[in-house]
N, C-alpha and C positions, 0 to 999 in steps of 0.2 A: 168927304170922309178921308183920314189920311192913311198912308198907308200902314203905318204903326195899327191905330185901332182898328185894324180889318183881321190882324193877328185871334185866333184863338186858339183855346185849347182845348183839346181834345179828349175824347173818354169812352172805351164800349159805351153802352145802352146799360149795361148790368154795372156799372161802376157802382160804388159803396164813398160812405163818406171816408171808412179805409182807403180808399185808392186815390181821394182827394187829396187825403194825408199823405200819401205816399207820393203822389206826383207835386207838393207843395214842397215838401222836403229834398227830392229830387233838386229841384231847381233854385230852391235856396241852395243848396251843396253845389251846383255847379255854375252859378251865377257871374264866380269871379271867372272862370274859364272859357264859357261861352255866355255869348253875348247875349244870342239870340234865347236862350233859357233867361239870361233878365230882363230882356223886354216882354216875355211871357208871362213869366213874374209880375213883373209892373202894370201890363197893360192889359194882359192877355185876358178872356171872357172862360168860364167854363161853356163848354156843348158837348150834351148827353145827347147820345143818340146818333144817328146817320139815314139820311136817306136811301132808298134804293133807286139806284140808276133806271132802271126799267117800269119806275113810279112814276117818270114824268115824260110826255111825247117829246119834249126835243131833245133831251139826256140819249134817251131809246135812239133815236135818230143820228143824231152825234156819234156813237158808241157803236152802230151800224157800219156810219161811211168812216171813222177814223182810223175804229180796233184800237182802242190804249194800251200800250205795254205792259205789263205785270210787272212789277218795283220802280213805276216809273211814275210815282205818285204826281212830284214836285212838274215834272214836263207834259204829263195827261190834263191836270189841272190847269198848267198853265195855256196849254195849246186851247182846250175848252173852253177859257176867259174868253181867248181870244178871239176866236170863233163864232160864239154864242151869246158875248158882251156878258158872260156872268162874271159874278163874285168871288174873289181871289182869298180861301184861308189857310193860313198855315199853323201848325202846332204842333203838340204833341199827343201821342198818343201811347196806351199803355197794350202793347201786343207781348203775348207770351209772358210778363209780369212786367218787361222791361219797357221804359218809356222812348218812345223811337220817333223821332223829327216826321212828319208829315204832313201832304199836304190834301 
């Protein structure tokens, strides 16, 4: 799989096809300015919903010995890949109304 399709996008659990709309619009608007909003656009997957860390024993365990940073989405995730051989996503996400890069 490449690294492009691993890209997705993101959305609370309560999104609305409202908030589809709005994050579709979003990234059509800023597609000429950033890049990575049009390979979103292009390639990106919706995902509704989120795991809980503490749902799965080696998350729990990871999250134990490493302590992830708080706003350190992009480098908890990444260090996690690395660590545990998981799956690397990145997107967006709609926190506070506003859509904000995530990983």
């Amino acid at each position: 799989m490449s690294w492009s399709s691993e890209y997705q996008l993101l959305e609370h659990e309560e999104s609305s096809l409202r908030t589809k709309k709005e994050m579709r619009y979003y990234l059509r608007h800023f597609r000429r300015h950033d890049s990575f909003a049009a390979l979103v656009l292009s390639k990106g997957e919706w995902f509704l919903g989120r795991a809980n860390v503490d749902d799965y024993e080696a998350t729990k365990r990871w999250k134990k010995k490493n302590r992830p940073r708080a706003q350190e989405c992009f480098y908890n995730a990444q260090r996690f890949c690395m660590n545990c051989r998981g799956r690397y996503f990145e997107g967006y996400m709609f926190i506070g109304g506003l859509p904000m890069h995530h990983a």
